[in-house]
Backbone bond lengths (Angstrom), bond angles and torsions (degrees), N, CA, C in turn:
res aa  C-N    CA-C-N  psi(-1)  N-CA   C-N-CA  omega(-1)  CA-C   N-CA-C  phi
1 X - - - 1.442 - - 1.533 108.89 -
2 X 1.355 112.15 145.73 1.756 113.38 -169.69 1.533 114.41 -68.34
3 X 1.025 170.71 -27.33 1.072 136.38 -104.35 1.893 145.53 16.36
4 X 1.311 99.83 98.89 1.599 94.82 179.45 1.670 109.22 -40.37
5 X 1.814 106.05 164.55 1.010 121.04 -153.88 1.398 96.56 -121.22
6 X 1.497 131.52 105.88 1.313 131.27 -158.83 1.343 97.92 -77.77
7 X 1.649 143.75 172.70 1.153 129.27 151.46 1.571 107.50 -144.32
8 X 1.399 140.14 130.57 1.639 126.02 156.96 1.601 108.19 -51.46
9 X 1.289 89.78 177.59 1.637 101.20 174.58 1.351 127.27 -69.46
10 X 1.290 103.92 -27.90 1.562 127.12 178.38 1.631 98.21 -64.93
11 X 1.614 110.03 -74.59 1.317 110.89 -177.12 1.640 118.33 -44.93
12 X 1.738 103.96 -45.24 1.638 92.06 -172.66 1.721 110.94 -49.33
13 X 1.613 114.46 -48.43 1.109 138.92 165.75 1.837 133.22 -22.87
14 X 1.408 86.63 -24.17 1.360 106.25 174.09 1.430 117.09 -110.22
15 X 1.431 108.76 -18.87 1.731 118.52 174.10 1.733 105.21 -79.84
16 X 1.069 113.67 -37.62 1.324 108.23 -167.11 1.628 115.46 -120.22
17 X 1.258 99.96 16.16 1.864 106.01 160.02 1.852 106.48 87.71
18 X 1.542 127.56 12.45 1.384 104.17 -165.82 1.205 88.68 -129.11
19 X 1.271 110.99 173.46 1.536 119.75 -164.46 1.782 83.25 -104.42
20 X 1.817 98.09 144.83 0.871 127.81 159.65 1.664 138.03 -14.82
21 X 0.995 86.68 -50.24 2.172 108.54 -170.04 1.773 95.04 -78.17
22 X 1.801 101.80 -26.78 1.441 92.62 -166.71 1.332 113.91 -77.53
23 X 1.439 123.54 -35.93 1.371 157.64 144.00 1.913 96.83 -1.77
24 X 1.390 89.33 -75.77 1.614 113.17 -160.58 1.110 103.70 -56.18
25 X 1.743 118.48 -47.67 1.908 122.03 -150.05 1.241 107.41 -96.33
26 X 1.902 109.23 -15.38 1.602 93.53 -153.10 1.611 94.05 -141.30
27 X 1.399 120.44 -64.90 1.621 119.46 163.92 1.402 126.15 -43.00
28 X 1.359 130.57 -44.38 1.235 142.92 140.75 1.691 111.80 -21.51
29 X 0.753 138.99 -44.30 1.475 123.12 -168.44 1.916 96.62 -143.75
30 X 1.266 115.99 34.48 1.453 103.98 160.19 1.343 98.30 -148.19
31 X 1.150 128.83 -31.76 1.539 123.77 -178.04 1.906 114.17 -124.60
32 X 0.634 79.40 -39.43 2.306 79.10 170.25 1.779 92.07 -99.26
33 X 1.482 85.77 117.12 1.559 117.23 163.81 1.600 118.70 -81.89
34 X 1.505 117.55 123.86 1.471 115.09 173.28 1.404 103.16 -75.97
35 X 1.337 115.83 111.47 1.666 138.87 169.89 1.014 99.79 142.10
36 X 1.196 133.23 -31.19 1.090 116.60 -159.42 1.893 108.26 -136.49
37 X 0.717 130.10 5.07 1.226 149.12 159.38 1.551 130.63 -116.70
38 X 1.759 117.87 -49.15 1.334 115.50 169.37 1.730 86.70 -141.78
39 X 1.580 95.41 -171.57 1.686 102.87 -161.58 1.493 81.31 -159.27
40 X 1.383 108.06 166.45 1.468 118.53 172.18 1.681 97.50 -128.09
41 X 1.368 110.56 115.06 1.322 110.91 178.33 1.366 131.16 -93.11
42 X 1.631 115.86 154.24 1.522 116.65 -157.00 1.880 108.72 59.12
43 X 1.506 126.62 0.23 1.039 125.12 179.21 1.571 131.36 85.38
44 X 1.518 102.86 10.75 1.390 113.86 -175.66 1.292 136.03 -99.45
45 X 1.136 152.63 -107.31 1.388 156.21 -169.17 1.640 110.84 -118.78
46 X 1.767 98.12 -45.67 1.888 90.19 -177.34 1.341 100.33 -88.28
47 X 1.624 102.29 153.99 1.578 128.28 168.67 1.605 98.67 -116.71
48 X 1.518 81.67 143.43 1.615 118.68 -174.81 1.835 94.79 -122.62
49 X 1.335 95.05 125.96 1.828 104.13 177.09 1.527 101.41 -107.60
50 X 1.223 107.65 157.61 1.574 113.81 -166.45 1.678 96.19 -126.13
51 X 1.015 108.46 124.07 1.886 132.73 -151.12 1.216 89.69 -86.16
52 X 1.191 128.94 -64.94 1.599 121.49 178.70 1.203 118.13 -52.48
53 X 1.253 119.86 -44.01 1.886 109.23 179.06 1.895 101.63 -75.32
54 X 1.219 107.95 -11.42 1.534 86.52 -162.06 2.080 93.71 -100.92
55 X 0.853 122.91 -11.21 1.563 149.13 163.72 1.873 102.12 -61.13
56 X 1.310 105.69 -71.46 1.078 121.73 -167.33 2.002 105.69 -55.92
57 X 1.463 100.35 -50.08 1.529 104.04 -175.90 1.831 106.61 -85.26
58 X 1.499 101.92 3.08 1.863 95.51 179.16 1.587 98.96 -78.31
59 X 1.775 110.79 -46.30 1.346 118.23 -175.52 1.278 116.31 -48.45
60 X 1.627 103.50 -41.49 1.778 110.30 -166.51 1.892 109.69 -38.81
61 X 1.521 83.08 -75.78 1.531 104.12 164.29 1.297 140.52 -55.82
62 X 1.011 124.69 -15.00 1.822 127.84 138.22 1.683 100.05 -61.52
63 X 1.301 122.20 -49.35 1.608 102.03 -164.89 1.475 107.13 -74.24
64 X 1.673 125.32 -21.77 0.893 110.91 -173.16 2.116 112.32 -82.48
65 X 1.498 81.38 -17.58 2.307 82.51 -178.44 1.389 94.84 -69.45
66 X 1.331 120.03 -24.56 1.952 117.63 -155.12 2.015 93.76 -73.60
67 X 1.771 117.32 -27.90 1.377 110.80 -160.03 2.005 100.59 -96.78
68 X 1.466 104.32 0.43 1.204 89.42 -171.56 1.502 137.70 48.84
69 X 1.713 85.86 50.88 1.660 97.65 -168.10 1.544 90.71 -129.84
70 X 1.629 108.22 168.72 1.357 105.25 -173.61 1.708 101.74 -111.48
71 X 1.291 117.26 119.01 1.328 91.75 -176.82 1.540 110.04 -70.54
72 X 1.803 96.10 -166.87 1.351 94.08 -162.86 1.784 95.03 -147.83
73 X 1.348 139.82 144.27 1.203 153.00 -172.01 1.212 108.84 -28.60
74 X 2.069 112.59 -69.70 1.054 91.87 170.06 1.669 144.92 -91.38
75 X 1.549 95.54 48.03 1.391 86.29 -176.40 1.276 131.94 115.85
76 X 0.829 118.85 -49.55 1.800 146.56 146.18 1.198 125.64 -65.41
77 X 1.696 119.58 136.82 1.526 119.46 -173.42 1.019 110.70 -129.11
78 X 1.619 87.83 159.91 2.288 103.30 -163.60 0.959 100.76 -115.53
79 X 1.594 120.45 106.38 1.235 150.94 166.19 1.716 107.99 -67.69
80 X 1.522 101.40 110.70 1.614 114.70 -178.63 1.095 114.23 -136.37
């Protein structure tokens, strides 16, 4: 099994094209979930983002704009 791929903010920042501050002020607390996207380890101040979940949920959502469907809460989308 691989090992997840830890990343700072800086680094995620450089994988996926956005500047830093945007990361921090605005993706951070509306679209990357703490548990499941980044974690603060030993419980402190720095966050560590996890590349595969945040990779994994960039794709989701490109596949879901490409079907022109709306998703839906649980999970499932309503094709109209």
């Amino acid at each position: 099994m691989n090992q997840p791929t830890y990343l700072t903010t800086e680094e995620l920042a450089a994988r996926i094209k956005y500047d830093a501050r945007t990361i921090r002020n605005r993706l951070k607390d509306s679209v990357l979930i703490e548990g499941t996207h980044y974690f603060r380890p030993f419980g402190g101040r720095k966050i560590l983002f996890l590349w595969e979940a945040i990779e994994r949920d960039m794709q989701k959502r490109l596949a879901v704009a490409e079907t022109l469907a709306i998703p839906l809460a649980s999970g499932q989308l309503c094709h109209g």
